[in-house]
N, C-alpha and C positions, 0 to 999 in steps of 0.2 A: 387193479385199482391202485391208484398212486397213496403215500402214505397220509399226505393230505386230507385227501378226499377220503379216507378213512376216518382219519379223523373226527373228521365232521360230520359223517354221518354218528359216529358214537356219541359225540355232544348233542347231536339232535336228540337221539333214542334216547339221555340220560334227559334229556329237557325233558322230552315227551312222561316218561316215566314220574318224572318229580311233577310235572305238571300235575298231573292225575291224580298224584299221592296227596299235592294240596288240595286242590279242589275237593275231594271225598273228605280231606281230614276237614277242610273246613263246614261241608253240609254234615259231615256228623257232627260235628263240635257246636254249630250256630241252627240244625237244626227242628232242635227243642223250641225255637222261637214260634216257630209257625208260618216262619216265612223263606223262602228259596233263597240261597245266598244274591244268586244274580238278582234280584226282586228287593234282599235288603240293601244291596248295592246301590243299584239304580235308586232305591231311595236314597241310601244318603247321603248322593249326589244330588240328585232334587233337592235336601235340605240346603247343603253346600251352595252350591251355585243360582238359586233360587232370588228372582223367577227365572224360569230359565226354558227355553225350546226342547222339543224331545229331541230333535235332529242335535242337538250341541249335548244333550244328556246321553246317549247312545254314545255318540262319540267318547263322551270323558270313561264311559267304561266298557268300550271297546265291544260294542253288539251293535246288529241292524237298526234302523229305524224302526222295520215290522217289530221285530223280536219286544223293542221299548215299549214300542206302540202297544201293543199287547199285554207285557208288562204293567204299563202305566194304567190300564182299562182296568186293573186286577186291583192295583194301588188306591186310585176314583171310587170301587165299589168298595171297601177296605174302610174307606173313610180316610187314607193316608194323603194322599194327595188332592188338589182341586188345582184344575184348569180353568183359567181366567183368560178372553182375550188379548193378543197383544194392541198396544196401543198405538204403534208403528205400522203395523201389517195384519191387516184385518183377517186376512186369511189364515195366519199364523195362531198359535195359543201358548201361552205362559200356563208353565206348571208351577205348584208352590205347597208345599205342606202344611198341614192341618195343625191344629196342637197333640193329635195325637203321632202323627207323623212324625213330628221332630223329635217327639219323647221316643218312642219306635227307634227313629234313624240316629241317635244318641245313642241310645242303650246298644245297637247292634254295634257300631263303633267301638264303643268301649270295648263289648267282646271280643270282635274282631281283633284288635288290637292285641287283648293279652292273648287269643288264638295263635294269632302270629307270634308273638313275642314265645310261646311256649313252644311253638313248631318250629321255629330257627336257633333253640337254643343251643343248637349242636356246633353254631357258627359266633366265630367272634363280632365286635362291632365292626372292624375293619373288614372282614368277611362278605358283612351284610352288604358294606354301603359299594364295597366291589364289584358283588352278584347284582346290587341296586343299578346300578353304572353299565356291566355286561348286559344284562337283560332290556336297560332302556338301549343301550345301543343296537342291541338285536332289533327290537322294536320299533327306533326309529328308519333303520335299513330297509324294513318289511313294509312299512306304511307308503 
């Protein structure tokens, strides 16, 4: 195997590794909420972009349609979200938060926020907005 392609496979395994470390750091850290990260996410996206389709929701945070779909039914009985018809395409439905919803997709924000900010503090700002840069380029490569 060429020195390259070694390479690269090590940066995968150290993504894969670091992936994983955030992901668990963040359901242990945000989940005293009561809610699954992926599930405060997608909400508060719903807040965010709202009204908004589940097909363009799914998308902004990177899950299936089903997965949303799913998601969102969990949200609906919650009281967090309401689905309204679109007024363009009848077949389509506008999702939108509740007032409890946005107080929910607020408050998981904030945490989120200082989550992150406590879990990259080993990194400078220059660090961050690098790895920021690296990662959306990976990102956009993969898509």
């Amino acid at each position: 195997m060429d020195d390259d392609k070694r390479t690269a496979a090590e940066v995968a395994d150290a993504f894969g590794r670091a992936a994983k470390s955030v992901v668990r750091a963040f359901d242990e850290r945000l989940g005293d909420r009561g809610v699954s990260t992926p599930r405060s996410k997608l909400l508060a996206e719903i807040d965010r972009l709202q009204p908004v389709r589940s097909a363009e929701v799914a998308r902004a945070v990177g899950i299936t349609q089903a997965t949303a779909s799913t998601l969102v039914d969990a949200l609906v009985r919650e009281g967090l979200v309401t689905r309204a018809p679109d007024e363009n395409d009848r077949r389509a439905v506008r999702l939108t938060t509740t007032k409890a919803g946005r107080q929910q997709a607020r408050s998981w924000r904030a945490d989120y926020t200082a989550a992150a900010h406590e879990m990259l503090a080993c990194l400078s700002r220059d660090e961050k907005k690098q790895l920021t840069a690296l990662l959306n380029k990976i990102g956009d490569h993969l898509a």
